[in-house]
C-alpha positions in Angstrom: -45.2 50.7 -84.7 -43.7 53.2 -86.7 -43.1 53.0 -90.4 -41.4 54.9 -93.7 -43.3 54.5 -96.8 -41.5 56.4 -99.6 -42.4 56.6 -103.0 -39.7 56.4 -105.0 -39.2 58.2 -109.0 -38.9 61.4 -107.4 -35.4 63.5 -108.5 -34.0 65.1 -105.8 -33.4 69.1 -106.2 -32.5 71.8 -103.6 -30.5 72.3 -100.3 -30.2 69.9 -96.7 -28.7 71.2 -94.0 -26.2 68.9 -92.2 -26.8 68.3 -88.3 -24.0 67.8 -86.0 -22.0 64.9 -85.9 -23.4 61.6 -83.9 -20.2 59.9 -84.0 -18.4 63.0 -82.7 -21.4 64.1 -80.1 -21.1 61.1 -78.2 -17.4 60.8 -77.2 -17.8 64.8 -76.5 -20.9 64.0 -74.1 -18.8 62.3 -72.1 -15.8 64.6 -71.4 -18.2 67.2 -68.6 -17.4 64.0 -66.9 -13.6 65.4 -66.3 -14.3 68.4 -64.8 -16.6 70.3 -62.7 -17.1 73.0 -64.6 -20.0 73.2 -66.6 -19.6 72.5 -70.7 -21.5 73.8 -73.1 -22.1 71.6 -76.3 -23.9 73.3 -79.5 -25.0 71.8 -82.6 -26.0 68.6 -81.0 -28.4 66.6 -83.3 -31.8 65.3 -81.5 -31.0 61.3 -82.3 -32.2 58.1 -80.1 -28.3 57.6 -79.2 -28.3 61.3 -78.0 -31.0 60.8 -75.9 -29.8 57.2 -74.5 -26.3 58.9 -73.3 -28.1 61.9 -72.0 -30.1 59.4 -69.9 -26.9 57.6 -68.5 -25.2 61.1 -68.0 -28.3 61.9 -65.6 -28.1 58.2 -64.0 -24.4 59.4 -63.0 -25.5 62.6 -61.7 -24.4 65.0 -64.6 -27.3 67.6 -64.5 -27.8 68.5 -68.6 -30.1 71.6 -69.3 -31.5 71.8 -73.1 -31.1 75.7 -74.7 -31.3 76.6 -78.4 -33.0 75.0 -80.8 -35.5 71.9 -80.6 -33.8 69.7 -83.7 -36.7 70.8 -85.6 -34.8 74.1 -87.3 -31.2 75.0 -88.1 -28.0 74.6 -85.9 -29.0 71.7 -83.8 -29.5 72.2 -80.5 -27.2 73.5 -77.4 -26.9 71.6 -74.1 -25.5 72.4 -71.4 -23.4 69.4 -69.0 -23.1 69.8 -65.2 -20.8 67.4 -63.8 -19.9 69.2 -61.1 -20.9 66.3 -58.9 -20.9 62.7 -59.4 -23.7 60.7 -57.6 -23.0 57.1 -59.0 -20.1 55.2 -60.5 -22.2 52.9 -61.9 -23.7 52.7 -65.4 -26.4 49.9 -65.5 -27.4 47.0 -68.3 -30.8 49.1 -68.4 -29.6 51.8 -70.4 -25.9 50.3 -71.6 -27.5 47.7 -73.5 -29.3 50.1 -75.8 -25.6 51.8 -76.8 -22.3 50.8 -77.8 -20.5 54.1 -77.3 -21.7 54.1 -73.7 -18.1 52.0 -72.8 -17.0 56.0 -73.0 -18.0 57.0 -70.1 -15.4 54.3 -68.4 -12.7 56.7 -69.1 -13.0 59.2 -68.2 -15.1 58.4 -64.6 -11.8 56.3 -63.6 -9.8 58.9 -64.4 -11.6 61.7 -62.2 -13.2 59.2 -59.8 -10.8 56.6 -59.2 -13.4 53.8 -60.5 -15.7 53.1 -62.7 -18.5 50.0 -63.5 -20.2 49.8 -66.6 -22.3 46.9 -67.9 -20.9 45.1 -70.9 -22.3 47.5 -74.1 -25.2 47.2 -76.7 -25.4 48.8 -80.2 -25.9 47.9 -83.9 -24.9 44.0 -84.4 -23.1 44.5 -87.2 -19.8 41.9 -85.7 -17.9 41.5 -83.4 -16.4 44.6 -81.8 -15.1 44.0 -78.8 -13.7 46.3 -76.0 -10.4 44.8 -74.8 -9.0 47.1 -76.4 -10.0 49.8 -74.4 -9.3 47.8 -71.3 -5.9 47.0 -72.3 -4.7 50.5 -72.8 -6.7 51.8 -69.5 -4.6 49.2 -67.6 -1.3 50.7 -69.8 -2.3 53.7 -67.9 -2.4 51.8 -64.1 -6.0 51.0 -64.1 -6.9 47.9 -62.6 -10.1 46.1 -64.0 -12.1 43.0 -63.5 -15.1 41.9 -65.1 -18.4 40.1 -62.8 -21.9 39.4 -63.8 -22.0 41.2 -67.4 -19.9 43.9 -65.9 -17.1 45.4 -66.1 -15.1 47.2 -63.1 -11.8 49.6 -63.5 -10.4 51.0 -60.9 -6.9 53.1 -60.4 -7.1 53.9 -56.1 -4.0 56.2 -56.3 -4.3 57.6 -59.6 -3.5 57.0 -63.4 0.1 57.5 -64.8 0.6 58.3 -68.2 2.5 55.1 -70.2 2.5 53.8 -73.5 -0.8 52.2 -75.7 -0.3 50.7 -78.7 -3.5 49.2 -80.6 -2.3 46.2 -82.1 -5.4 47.5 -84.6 -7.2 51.0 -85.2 -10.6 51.5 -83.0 -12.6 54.7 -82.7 -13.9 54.1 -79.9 -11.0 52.8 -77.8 -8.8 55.7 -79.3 -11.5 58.1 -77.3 -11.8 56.4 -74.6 -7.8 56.7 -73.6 -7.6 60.4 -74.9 -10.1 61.5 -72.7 -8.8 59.2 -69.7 -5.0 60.5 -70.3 -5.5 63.9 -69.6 -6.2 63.8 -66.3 -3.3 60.7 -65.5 0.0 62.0 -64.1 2.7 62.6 -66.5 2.5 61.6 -70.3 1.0 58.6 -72.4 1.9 57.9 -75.7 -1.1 56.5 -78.0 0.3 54.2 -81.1 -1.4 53.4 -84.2 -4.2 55.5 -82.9 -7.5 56.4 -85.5 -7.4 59.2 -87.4 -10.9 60.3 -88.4 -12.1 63.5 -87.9 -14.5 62.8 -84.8 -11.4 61.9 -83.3 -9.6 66.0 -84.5 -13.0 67.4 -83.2 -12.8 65.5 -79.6 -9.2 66.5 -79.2 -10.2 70.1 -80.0 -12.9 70.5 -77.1 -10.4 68.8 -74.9 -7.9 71.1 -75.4 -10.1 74.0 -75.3 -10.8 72.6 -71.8 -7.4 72.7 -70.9 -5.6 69.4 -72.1 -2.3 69.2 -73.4 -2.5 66.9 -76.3 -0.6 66.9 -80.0 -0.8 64.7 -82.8 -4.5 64.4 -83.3 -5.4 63.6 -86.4 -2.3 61.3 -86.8 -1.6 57.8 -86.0 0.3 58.6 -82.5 -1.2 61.2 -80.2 0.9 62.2 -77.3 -1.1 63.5 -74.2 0.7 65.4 -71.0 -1.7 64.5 -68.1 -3.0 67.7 -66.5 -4.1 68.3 -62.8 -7.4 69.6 -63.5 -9.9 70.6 -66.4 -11.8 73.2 -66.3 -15.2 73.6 -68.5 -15.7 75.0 -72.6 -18.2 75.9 -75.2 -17.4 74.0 -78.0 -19.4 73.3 -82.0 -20.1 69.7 -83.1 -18.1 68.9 -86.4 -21.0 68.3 -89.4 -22.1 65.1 -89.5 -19.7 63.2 -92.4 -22.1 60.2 -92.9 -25.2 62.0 -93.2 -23.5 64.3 -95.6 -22.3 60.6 -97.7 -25.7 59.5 -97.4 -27.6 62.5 -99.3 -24.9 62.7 -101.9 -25.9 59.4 -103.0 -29.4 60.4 -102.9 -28.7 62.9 -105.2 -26.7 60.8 -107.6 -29.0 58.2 -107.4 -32.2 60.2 -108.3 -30.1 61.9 -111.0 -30.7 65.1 -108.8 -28.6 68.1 -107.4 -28.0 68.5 -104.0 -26.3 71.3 -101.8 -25.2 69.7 -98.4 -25.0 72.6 -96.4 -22.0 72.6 -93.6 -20.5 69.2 -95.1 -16.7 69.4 -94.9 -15.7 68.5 -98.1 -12.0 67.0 -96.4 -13.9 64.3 -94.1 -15.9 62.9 -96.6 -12.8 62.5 -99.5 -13.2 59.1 -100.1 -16.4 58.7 -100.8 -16.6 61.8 -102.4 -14.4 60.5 -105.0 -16.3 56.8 -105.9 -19.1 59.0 -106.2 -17.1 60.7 -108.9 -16.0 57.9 -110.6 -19.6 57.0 -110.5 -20.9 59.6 -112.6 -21.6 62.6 -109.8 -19.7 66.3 -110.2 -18.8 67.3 -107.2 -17.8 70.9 -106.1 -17.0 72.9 -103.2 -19.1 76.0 -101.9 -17.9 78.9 -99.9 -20.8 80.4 -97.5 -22.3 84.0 -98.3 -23.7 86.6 -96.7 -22.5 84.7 -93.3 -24.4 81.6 -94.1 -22.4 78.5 -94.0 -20.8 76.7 -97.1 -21.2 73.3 -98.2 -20.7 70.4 -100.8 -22.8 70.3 -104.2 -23.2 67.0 -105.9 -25.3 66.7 -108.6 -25.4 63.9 -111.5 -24.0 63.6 -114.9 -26.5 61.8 -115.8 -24.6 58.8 -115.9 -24.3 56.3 -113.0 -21.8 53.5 -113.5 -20.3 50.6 -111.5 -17.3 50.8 -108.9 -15.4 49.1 -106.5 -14.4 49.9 -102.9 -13.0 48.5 -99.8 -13.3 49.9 -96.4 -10.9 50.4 -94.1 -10.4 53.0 -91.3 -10.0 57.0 -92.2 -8.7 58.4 -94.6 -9.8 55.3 -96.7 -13.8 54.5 -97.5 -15.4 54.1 -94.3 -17.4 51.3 -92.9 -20.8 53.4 -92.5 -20.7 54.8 -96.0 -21.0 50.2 -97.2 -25.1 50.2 -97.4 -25.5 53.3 -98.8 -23.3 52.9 -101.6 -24.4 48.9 -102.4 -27.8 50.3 -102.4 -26.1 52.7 -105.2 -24.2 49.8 -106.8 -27.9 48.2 -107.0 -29.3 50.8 -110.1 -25.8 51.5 -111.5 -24.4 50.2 -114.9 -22.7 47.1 -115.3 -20.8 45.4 -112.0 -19.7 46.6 -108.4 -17.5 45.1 -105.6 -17.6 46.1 -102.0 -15.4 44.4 -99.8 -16.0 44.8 -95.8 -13.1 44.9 -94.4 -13.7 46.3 -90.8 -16.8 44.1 -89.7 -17.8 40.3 -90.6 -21.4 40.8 -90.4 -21.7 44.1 -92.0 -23.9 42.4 -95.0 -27.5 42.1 -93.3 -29.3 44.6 -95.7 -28.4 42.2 -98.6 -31.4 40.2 -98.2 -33.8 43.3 -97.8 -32.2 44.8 -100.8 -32.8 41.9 -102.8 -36.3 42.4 -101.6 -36.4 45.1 -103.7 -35.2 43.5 -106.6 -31.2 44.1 -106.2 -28.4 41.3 -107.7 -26.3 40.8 -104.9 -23.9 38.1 -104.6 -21.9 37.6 -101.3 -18.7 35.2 -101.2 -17.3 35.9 -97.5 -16.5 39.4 -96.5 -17.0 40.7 -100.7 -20.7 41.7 -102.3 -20.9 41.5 -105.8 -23.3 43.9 -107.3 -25.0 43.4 -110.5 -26.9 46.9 -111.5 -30.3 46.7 -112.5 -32.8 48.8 -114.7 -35.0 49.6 -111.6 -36.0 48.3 -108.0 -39.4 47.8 -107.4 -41.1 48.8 -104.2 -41.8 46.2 -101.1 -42.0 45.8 -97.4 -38.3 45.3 -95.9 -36.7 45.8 -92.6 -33.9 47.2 -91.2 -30.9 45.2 -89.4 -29.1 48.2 -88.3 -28.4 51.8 -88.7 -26.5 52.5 -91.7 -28.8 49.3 -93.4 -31.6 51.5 -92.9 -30.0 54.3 -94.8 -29.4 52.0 -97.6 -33.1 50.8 -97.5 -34.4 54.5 -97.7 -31.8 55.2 -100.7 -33.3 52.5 -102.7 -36.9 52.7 -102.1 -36.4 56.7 -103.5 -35.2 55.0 -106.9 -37.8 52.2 -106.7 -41.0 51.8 -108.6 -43.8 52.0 -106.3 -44.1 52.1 -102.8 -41.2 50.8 -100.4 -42.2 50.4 -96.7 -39.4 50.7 -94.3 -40.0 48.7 -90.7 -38.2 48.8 -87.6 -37.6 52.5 -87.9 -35.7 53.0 -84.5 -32.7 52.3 -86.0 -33.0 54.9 -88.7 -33.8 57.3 -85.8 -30.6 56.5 -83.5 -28.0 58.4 -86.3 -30.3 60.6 -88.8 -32.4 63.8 -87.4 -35.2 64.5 -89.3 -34.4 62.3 -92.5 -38.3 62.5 -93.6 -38.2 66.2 -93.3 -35.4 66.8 -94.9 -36.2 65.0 -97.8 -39.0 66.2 -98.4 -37.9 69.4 -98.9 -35.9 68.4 -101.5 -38.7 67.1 -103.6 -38.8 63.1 -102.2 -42.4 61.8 -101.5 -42.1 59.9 -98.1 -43.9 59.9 -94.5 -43.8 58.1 -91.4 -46.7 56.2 -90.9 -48.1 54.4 -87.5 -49.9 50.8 -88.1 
């Protein structure tokens, strides 16, 4: 089994090149799945959830040909979806299990096929994230589901008709899900308190570059006139805003300098700014010479306590939690994190603690104590963004900090070891 032994003292100095967006590459990977034309993706990261989705593509028939770069240089790679026909309505436990985001592929296979099954999701278990809401607003839209055996079955004989959804509460996922689905249902749907995070900007783009009629992206209600037919699109993968979180708290945290190279300083505003208040300066970077800008954080020297909340976008996100307890853990005086999106969000406290963190949880709040220094130790991560927070601490920590269960490190960051390597960390992945 795989391991990441990093040891930590190292300041971190130089450039990392942000990959494409996971959370946005997923919901795109699913829209060939409205058209028969083929759609060209570019900038895709090489992750474990790429590769799952890619898998349950080709289990539906989707041909997907790999061009452009391997993951292991700049740009990310470009693949290329053929969806031009549909072998199987079915996606299986086998390969749904491994994936939350693989609900997306409901959607938009009722809306082009009529009907769709797909086997009750996987993923992170980081709480209770259930998808009735994305059932409620495909039957909004006329489909008809029913759930058997761990599955779950939608199906719309004579078409979808556009009609109003309203989330009684903002989801990602289920926002996705019924924007991709409405713009091939007759007439016009109407989607309420919809999320507004930049994954969700990006998705809209591709679909109307494919020939959707949508507004309002980016807002909380996104109108969508259904449209008879899509045809295919070449469209860029939006940097990856959590990756880009994740190494500006590296470089605060190791008193270093970083340049994030293709980070979008407007996705990642609310981070940005605790990690200002925390002691990093933070600047903006145009590109040169044709090369791509970026986002420069670098310390002050200084690392104080803060406190945060998360709650959907434009407000701290929910992925961003571990890296910045992890933070909290070395930073003067006292923090407070409050989860406000998931109720078990708070399985990396023990592993932290491992390291030598004061952490104090009372119900869905952390308290976070800062202390001189971590010391290295074995610990293991619960999920993907607790893995994150892991590596973050064992770069501060004295000694050696061995991460385990490193497939859910791999399922959202490409090339983490490389890349911080390059910037000066001492870490390698290691086989027992």
């Amino acid at each position: 089994m795989e391991k990441l032994v990093i040891t930590g003292g190292k300041r971190l100095e130089g450039t990392i090149e942000i990959s494409g967006a996971k959370n946005a590459a997923l919901p795109l990977m699913c829209t060939p799945l409205l058209t028969e034309d083929p759609v060209i993706l570019t900038n895709l990261p090489r992750l474990a959830d790429i590769t799952t989705l890619t898998d349950l593509l080709n289990h539906l028939g989707v041909t997907v040909t790999i061009a452009g770069g391997d993951g292991s240089g700049s740009g990310g790679r470009s693949l290329t979806f053929d969806a031009s026909t549909i072998a199987d309505t079915v996606a299986p436990y086998d390969i749904v299990r491994k994936m939350r985001a693989s609900i997306l592929v409901l959607g938009p296979l009722v809306a082009r096929m009529g009907e769709a099954t797909v086997s009750m999701p996987g993923g992170c278990a980081i709480g209770n994230r259930p998808i009735d809401l994305h059932l409620k607003a495909l039957e909004a839209l006329g489909a008809i589901i029913e759930m058997e055996d761990g599955y779950v079955r939608a199906t719309a004989p004579d078409g979808l008709k556009g009609g109003a959804v309203r989330f009684p509460f903002v989801s990602v996922g289920a926002t996705e899900n019924i924007l991709m689905t409405a713009t091939l249902a007759k007439g016009t749907t109407v989607i309420e308190n919809a999320a507004r995070e930049p994954e969700i900007t990006d998705l809209a783009n591709c679909l109307i570059s494919m020939g959707a009629r949508i507004t309002g992206a980016g807002s909380e209600t996104i109108t969508v006139e259904g449209v008879e037919k899509l045809h295919g699109t070449t469209h860029a993968v939006m940097p990856d805003r959590v990756e880009a979180g994740s190494y500006a708290v590296a470089a605060l945290m190791t008193r270093g300098d970083l340049l994030l190279k293709n980070a979008r300083l407007a996705d990642m505003q609310a981070p940005l700014d605790v990690l200002a208040e925390a002691g990093a300066v933070i600047s903006e970077e145009a590109g040169i010479n044709g090369e791509p800008g970026g986002v420069r954080v670098k310390s002050n020297g200084h690392l104080k306590g803060f406190n945060i909340v998360t709650q959907p976008f434009p407000a701290f996100p929910t992925d961003m939690q571990a890296q910045f307890m992890a933070l909290a853990s070395v930073a003067d005086g006292a923090s407070v994190i409050t989860e406000a999106i998931f109720e078990n969000r708070f399985m990396h406290v023990p592993e932290l603690c491992r390291l030598g963190a004061d952490i104090t949880v009372t119900g869905s709040s952390a308290t976070i104590r800062g202390v001189p220094s971590l010391k290295g130790a074995q610990v293991m991560a619960t999920d993907l963004r607790a893995s994150m927070s892991l590596a973050l601490a064992g770069l501060v920590a004295d000694g050696d900090t061995v991460i385990n269960r490193l497939y859910h490190l791999d399922r959202g960051y490409e090339r983490l070891e490389d890349k911080l390597r390059a910037v000066g960390a001492q870490i390698e992945r290691v086989n027992d």
